[in-house]
C-alpha positions in Angstrom: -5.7 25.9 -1.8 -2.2 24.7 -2.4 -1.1 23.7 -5.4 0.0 20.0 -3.7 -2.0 18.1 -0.9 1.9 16.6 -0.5 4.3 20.0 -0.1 1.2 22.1 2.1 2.1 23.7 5.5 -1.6 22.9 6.4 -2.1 19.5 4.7 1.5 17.4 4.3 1.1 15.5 7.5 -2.2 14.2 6.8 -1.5 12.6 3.2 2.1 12.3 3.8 5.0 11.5 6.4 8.2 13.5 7.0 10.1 10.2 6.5 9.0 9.4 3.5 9.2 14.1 2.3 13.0 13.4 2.9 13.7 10.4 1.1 12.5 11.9 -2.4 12.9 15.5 -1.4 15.0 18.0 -3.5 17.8 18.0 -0.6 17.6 13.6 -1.0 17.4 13.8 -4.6 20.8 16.0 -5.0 22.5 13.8 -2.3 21.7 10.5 -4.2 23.1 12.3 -7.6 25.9 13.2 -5.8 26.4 9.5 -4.3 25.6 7.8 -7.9 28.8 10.2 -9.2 31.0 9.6 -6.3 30.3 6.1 -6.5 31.3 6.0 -10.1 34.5 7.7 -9.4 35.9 5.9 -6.7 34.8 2.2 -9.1 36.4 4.1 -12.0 39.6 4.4 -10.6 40.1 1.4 -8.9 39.7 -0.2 -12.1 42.5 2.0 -13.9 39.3 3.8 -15.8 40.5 7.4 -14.2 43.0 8.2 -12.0 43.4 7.2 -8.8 43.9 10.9 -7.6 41.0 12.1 -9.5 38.6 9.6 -8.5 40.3 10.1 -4.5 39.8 14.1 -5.3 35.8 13.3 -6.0 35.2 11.3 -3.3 36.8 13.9 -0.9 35.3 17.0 -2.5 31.8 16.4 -3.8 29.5 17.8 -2.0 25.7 18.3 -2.7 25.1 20.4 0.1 27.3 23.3 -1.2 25.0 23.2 -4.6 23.9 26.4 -5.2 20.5 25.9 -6.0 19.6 29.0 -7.6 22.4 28.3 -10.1 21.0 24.8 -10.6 17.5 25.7 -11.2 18.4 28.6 -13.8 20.8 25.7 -15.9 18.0 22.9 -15.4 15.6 25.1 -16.8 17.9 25.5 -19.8 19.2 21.6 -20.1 15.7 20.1 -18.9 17.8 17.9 -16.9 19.4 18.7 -13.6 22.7 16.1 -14.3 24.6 18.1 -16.7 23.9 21.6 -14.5 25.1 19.3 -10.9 28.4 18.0 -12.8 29.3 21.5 -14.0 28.8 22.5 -9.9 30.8 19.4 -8.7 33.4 19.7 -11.6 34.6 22.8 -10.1 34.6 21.4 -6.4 36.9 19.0 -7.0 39.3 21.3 -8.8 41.4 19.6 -12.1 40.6 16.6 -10.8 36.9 16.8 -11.3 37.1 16.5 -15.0 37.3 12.9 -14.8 33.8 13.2 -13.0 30.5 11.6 -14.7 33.4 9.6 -16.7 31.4 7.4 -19.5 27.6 7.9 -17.8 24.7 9.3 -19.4 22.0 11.8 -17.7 19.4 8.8 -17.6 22.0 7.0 -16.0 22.6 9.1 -12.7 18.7 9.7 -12.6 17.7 6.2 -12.4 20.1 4.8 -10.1 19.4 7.4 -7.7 15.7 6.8 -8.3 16.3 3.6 -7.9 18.4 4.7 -4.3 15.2 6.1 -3.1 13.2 3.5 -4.5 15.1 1.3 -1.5 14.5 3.8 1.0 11.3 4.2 0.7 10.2 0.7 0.7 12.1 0.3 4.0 9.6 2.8 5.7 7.0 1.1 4.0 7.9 -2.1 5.1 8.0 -1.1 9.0 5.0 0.2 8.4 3.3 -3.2 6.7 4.9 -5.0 9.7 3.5 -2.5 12.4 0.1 -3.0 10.6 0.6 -6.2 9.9 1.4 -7.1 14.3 -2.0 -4.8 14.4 -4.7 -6.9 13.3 -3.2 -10.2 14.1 -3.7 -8.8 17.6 -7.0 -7.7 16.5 -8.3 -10.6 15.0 -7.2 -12.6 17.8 -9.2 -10.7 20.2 -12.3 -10.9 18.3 -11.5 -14.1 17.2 -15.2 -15.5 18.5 -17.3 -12.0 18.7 -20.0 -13.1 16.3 -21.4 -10.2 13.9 -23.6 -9.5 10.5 -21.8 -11.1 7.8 -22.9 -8.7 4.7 -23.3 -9.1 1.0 -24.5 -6.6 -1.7 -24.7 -4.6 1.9 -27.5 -6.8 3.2 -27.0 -9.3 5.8 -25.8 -12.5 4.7 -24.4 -15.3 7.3 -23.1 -14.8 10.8 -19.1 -13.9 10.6 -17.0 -13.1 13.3 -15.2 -9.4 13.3 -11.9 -11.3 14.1 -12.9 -13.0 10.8 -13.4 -9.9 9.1 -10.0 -8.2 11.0 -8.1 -11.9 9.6 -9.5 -11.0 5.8 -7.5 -7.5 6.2 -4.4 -9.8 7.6 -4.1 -11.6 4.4 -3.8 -8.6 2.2 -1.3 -6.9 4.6 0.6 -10.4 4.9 0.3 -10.7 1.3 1.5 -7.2 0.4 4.4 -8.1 2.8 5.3 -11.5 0.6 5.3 -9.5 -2.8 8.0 -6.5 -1.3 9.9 -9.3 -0.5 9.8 -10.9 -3.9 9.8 -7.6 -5.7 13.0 -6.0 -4.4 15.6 -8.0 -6.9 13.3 -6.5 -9.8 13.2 -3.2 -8.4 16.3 -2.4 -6.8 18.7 -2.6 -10.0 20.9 0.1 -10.9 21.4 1.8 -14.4 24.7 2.3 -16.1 24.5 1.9 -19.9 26.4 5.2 -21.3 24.7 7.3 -24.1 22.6 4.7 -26.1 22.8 2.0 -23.3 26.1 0.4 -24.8 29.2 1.5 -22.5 31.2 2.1 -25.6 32.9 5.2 -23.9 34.5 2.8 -21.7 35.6 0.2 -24.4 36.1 -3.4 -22.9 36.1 -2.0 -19.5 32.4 -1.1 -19.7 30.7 -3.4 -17.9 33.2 -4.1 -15.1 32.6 -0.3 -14.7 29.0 -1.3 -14.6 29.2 -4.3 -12.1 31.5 -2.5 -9.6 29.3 0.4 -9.5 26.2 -1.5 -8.9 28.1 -3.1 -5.6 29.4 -0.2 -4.6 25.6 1.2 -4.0 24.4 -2.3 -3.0 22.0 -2.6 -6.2 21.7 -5.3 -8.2 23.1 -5.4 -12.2 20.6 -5.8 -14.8 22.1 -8.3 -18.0 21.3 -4.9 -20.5 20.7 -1.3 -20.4 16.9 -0.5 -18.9 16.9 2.7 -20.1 13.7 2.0 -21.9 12.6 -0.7 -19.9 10.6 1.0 -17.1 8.9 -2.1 -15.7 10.7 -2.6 -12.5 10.1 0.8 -11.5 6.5 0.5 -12.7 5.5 -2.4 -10.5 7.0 -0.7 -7.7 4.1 1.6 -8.3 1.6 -0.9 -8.9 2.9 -2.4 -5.4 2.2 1.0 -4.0 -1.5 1.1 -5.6 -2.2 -2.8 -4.2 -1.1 -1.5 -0.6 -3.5 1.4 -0.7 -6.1 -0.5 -2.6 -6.1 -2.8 0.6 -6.2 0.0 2.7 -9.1 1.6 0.6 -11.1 -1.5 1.6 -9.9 -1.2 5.1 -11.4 2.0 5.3 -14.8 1.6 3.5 -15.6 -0.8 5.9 -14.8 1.0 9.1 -16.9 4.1 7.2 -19.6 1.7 7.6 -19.2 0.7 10.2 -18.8 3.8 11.8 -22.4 5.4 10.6 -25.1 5.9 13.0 -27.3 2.7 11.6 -24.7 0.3 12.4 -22.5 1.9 14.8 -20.3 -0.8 15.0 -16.9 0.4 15.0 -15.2 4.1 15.7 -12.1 5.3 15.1 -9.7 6.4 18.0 -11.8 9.0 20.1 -9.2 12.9 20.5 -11.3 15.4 21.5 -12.2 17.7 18.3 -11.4 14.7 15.6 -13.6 14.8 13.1 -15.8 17.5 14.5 -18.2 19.9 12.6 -18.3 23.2 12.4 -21.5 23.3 13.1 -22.9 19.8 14.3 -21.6 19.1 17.3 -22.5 15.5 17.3 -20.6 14.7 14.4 -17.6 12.3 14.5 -16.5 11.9 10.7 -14.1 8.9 10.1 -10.9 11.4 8.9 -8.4 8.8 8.7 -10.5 6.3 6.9 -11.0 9.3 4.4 -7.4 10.3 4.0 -6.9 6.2 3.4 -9.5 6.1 0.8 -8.4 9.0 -0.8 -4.4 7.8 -1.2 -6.0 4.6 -2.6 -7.9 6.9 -5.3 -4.6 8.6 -6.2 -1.8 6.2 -6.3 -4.3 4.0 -8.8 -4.1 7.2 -10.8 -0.2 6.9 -10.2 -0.1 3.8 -11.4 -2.1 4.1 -14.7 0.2 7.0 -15.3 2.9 4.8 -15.1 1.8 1.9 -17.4 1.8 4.4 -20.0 5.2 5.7 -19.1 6.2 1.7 -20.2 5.7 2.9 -23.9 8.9 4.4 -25.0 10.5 4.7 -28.2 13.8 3.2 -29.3 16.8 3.3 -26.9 16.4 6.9 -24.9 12.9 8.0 -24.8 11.0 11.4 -25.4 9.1 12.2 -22.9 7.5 9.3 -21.2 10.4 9.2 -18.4 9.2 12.1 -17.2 6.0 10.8 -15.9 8.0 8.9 -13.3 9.2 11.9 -11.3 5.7 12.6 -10.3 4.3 9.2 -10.2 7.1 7.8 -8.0 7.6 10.1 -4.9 3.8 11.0 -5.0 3.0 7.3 -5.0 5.2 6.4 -2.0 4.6 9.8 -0.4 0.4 9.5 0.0 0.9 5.3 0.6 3.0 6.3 3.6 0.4 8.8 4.7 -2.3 6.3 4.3 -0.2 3.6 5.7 0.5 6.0 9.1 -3.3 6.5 9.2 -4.2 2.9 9.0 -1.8 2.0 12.1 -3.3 5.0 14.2 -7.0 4.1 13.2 -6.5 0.7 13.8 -4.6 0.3 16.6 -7.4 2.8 19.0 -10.4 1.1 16.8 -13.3 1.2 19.3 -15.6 -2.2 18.9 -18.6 -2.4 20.3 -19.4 -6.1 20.4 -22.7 -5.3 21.9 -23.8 -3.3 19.6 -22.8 -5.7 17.0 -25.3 -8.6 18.8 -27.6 -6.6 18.9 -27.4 -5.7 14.5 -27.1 -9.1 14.3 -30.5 -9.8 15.7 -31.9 -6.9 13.5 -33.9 -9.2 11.3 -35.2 -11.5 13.6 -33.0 -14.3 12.5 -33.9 -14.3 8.7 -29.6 -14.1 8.9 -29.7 -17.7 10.0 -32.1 -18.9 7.5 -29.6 -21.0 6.2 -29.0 -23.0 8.9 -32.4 -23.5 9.7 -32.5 -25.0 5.8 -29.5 -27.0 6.2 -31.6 -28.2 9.3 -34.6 -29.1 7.9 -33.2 -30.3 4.1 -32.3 -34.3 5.7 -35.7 -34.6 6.2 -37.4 -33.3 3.5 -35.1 -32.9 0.8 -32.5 -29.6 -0.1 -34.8 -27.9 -2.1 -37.8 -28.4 -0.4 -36.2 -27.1 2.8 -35.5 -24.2 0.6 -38.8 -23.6 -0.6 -40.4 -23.9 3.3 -37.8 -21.8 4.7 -38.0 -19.3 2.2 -41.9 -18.6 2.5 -41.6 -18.6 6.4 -38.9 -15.4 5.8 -41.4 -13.3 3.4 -43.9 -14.4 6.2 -41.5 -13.4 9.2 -40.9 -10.0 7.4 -44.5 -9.2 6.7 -45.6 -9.6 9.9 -42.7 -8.3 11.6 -42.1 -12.1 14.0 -38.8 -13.3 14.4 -38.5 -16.7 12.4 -38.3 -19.2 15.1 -41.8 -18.4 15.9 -43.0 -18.7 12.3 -40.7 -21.9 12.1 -42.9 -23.2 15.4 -46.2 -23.1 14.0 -45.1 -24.2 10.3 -46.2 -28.1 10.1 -43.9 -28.9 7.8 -40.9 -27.7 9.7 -42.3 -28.7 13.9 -43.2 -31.9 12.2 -39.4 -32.6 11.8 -37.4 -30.6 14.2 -38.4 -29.7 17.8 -38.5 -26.0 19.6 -34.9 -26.5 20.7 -33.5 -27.7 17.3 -35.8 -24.7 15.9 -34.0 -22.3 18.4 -30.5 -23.8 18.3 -30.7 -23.4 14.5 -31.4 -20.0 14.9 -29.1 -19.0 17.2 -26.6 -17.0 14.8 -23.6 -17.9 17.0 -24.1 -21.7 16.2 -23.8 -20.4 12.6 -20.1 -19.2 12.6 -18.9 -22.4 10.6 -15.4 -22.4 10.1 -15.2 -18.4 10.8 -12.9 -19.2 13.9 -10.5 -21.7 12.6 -9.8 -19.4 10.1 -8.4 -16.6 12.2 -5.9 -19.2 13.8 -5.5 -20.6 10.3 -4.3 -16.8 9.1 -2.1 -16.0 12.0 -0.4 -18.9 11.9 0.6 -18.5 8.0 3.5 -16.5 6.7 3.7 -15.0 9.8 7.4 -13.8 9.8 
């Protein structure tokens, strides 16, 4: 067993993506140092803060590709950071000139700004994909708009629904999820440049022109103060993260439903040896609704970690940063994976409509009961209706009849309504009430 689902030969492709591996990936993470202190340079001396040759010399000859990374991983060990041992490396690239490097900046302050770089990366892919799942069930809800099925509560059968209605309920989380990245990214994707204790006294009045040039230079935006020790915009990235795969969590309980041989409703995409046993050959085990429901397990784990990162003492904190450095690329890592498997499962999901006709049915219309007492209660009263209806269902289930026929020879209902009122209230696909309307309603809002 490997010590991480995430880094495994074996497993990596099945909780993660390769996209998202090289966006936090050691080669990523040494590029996006690199970057940070390039960046810094070249803002540094167009302001007069170094020299313009030095700063020109960085930019030209900084290079995190010819890190050696045996070197770096003996010093971090020794720091506990990997900054200080990466500006010695680059220092020495750049010749004389590289002294000026990491001019003013603090450790934290390379870290988080390339965390943050990532950060932006990797809620790119995970936009595409919210889009790409989000194009999947409108089409699916769409197509099923009016294929009626068991609606189900406290896993019993409850009212008629549609399973475009139930695909539209998925829509609005995914379309939701989609609003909040949007409205998230200005709280997210600020930089960090504060110097030692989050001041920028280094750089004396030119501090925070440093601070605002850098920031454009990378495209992020400029927080008011230092966040060294105000983690919360990384920390609802996360929680962002855990929503998504919550969603996806649900997605996949129901298809796992679904998907068992009582119900046999739904299936994921047939490939020959999916899901197979080793020694049932019947077996077809929902794999991707398992991988989904497992990322939604572990990113909420990710994201309790990070809540109690928030709590840190004074101006530079001891310790609780470090939780980030798992929470964060593990986070995005296994929502990406579950994100990939959502958009395969759902895209070759195998309905069978029939089959959900005939699990409607399965009770002998005690599903429509209901209606029948909506039917009956302008005659003889709400509660009455409920009372009538409600002994001809114990009846209908003891006896094993459908209840239309018990609703026939029950005075107090074929009094009032006739055998075709009796039968059209019964008829679960007159019972859909606004199930329908609501698909169009969802596709229709917020769609781009």
């Amino acid at each position: 067993m490997p010590i991480s689902m995430l880094e495994s030969s074996i497993f990596k492709d099945m909780f993660g993506t390769a996209a998202m591996r090289e966006v936090f990936d050691d080669t990523a993470t040494l590029r996006r140092y690199t970057d940070t202190e390039i960046a810094l340079a070249k803002v540094q001396g167009e302001l007069g803060v170094i020299p313009k040759a030095a700063a020109a010399a960085i930019v030209a000859r900084a290079d995190s590709s010819k890190l050696d990374m045996a070197e770096l991983k003996r010093e971090t060990e020794i720091v506990g950071y990997p900054i200080l041992p990466l500006v010695h490396q680059i220092s020495k690239m750049c010749g004389p000139e590289g002294e000026y490097l990491h001019w003013g900046a603090t450790t934290q302050d390379i870290m988080d700004t390339a965390t943050v770089l990532q950060v932006r990366d990797g809620l790119a892919i995970i936009e595409k994909d919210l889009n790409e799942l989000d194009a999947i069930l409108d089409q699916m809800s769409l197509q099923y708009r009016d294929a009626p099925m068991a609606g189900r509560t406290h896993l019993q059968h409850a009212l008629p629904i549609t399973f475009g209605y139930k695909a539209a309920v998925w829509l609005l989380m995914v379309r939701r999820h989609r609003e909040r990245l949007a409205q998230l990214k200005p709280r997210v994707l600020i930089g960090q440049f504060g110097g030692a204790a989050g001041t920028l006294a280094s750089l004396g009045e030119q501090g925070l022109a440093v601070q605002e040039a850098l920031m454009k230079e990378l495209g992020l935006g400029a927080a008011p103060v230092t966040w060294h020790v105000a983690r919360d915009g990384l920390v609802e990235a996360i929680q962002f993260l855990a929503l998504v795969t919550g969603s996806l969590g649900k997605i996949a309980l129901d298809i796992m439903l679904m998907m068992t041989n009582e119900l046999g409703e739904a299936f994921e995409p047939f490939v020959k040896g999916r899901g197979a046993s080793s020694t049932m050959p019947q077996k077809r085990n929902p794999i991707s609704c398992e991988l989904m429901l497992s990322a939604s397990k572990a990113v909420r784990q990710h994201a309790g970690l990070a809540l109690d990162a928030m709590v840190q003492d004074f101006e530079r904190a001891t310790g609780p940063w470090h939780i980030e450095w798992s929470a964060i690329p593990e986070s995005f890592i296994l929502t990406a994976g579950a994100l990939k498997q959502a958009k395969f499962m759902l895209a070759g999901l195998e309905v069978d409509t029939k089959r959900m006709l005939k699990n409607l049915d399965l009770t002998g219309g005690l599903i429509v009961a209901e209606a029948v007492m909506m039917g009956l209660a302008p005659y003889i009263g709400r509660q009455t209706a409920h009372d009538v209806v409600y002994d001809a269902c114990r009846a209908a289930s003891i006896q094993g009849k459908k209840l239309a026929d018990v609703l026939y020879q029950d005075k107090a209902v074929s009094e009032k309504l006739d055998r075709a009122q009796i039968d059209r209230l019964c008829d679960p696909a007159n019972y859909l009430g606004a199930a329908p309307q609501m698909v169009d309603r969802m596709r229709a809002w917020k769609k781009n």
